[in-house]
N, C-alpha and C positions, 0 to 999 in steps of 0.2 A: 232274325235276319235270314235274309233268304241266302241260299246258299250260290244261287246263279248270280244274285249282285255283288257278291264277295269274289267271285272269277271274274266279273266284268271289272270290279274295281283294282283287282291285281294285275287284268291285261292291261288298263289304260297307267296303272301307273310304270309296268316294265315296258308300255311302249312308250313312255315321256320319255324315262330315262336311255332307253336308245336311239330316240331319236335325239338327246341333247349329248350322247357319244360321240354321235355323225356329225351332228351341227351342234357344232357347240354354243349356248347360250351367250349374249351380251355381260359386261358386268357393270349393270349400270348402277352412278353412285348415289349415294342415298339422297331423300329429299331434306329442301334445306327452307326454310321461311323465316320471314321477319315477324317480330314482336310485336309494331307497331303497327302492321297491317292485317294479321288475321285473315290472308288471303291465301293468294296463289303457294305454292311448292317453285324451288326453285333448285337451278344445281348448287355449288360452293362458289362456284367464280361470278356468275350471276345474283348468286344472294349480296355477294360483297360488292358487286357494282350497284344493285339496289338500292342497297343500305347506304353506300358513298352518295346518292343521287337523295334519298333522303337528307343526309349532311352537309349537300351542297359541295360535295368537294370537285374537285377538280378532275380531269382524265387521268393524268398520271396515275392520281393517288389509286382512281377508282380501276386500271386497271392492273394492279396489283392483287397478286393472289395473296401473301401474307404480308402481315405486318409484327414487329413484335412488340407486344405492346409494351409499349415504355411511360406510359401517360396514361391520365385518368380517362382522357377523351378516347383512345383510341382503344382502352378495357370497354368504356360505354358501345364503343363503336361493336365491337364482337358480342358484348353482351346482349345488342340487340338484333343478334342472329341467330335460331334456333336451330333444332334439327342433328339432322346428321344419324338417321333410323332409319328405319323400313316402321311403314302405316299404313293400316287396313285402309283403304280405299272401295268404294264402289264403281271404281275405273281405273285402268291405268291412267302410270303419273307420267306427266311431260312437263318439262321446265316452262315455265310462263313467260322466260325470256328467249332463251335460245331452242328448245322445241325436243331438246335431248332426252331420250326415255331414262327417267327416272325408277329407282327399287319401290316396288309395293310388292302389297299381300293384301289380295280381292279379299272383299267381304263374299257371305253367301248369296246378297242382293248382283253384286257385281258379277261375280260365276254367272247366275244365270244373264245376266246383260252381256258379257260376254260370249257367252256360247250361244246367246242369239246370235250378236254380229256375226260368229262363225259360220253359223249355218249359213245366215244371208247372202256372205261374201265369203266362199272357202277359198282357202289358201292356193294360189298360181304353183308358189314353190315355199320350200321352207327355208328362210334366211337365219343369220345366229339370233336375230329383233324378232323372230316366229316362236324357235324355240323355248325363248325365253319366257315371252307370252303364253305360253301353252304350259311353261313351266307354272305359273306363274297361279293360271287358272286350276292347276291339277292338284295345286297343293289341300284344296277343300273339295276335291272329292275321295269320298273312304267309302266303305261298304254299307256305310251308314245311312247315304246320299238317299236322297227319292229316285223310284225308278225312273222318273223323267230325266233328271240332272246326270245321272248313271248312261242312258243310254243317249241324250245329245253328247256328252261329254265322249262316249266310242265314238260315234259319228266323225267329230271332229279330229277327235286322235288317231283312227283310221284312214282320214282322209289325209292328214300332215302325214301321217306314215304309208301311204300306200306312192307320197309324194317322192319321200327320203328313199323308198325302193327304189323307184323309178331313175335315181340318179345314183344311189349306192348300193348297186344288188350284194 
């Protein structure tokens, strides 16, 4: 290992975490999906309106956040909701219903898709939904990185940090 990618991977990770000091990161909650669909990620209140609109039920029922299940039907009814982790992704997660950024952890396919985007379209300012993202992407770079993924990935966190100066010297 070279010894300049192991400074570069320790600046961009002591510059994640002071930029997520200043701006503090989102907490967004984990993703949640149904059983029967094999599809999208959803938030909790969304998954249970899913799943309600799977059962046919009604507004009320569906827009309730919990129930306790008192019946076999409404065990069935949570049973066929999964979740409630953080999942490697090759993108960030957004809810399929209401669009709310959900908790992941990028694959090394996803790193680099993302720190395309970033170069493409760098950051105006850095918001807590930045931070978090940037957190997010930082967690799979280590010293270990290719010199590619090592030096997009400063790029990026130089440009989110040279943002965070500019508003918190």
């Amino acid at each position: 290992m070279n010894v300049r990618q192991k400074l570069i991977a320790e600046r961009i990770r002591d510059r994640i975490w002071r930029i997520c000091e200043i701006v503090p990161p989102i907490k967004p909650e984990p993703q949640f999906w149904l059983e029967s669909d094999c599809g999208p990620s959803y938030c909790h209140s969304c998954a249970i309106k899913a799943r309600a609109d799977e059962f046919g039920l009604g507004v009320p029922l569906r827009d309730s956040n919990r129930w306790h299940c008192e019946t076999d039907l409404e065990e069935a009814f949570y049973d066929g909701i999964d979740g409630g982790r953080d999942l490697e992704s090759d993108s960030t997660a957004a809810c399929y219903s209401c669009g709310e950024t959900l908790s992941y952890i990028l694959t090394d396919y996803g790193v680099t898709e993302e720190l395309g985007y970033y170069l493409e379209s760098p950051l105006a300012s850095v918001r807590a939904e930045d931070s978090y993202a940037l957190d997010r992407l930082c967690l799979n770079i280590y010293e270990g990185s290719s010199r590619k993924i090592l030096l997009e990935a400063a790029v990026v966190v130089n440009q989110a940090w040279q943002l965070v100066g500019q508003v918190h010297p």
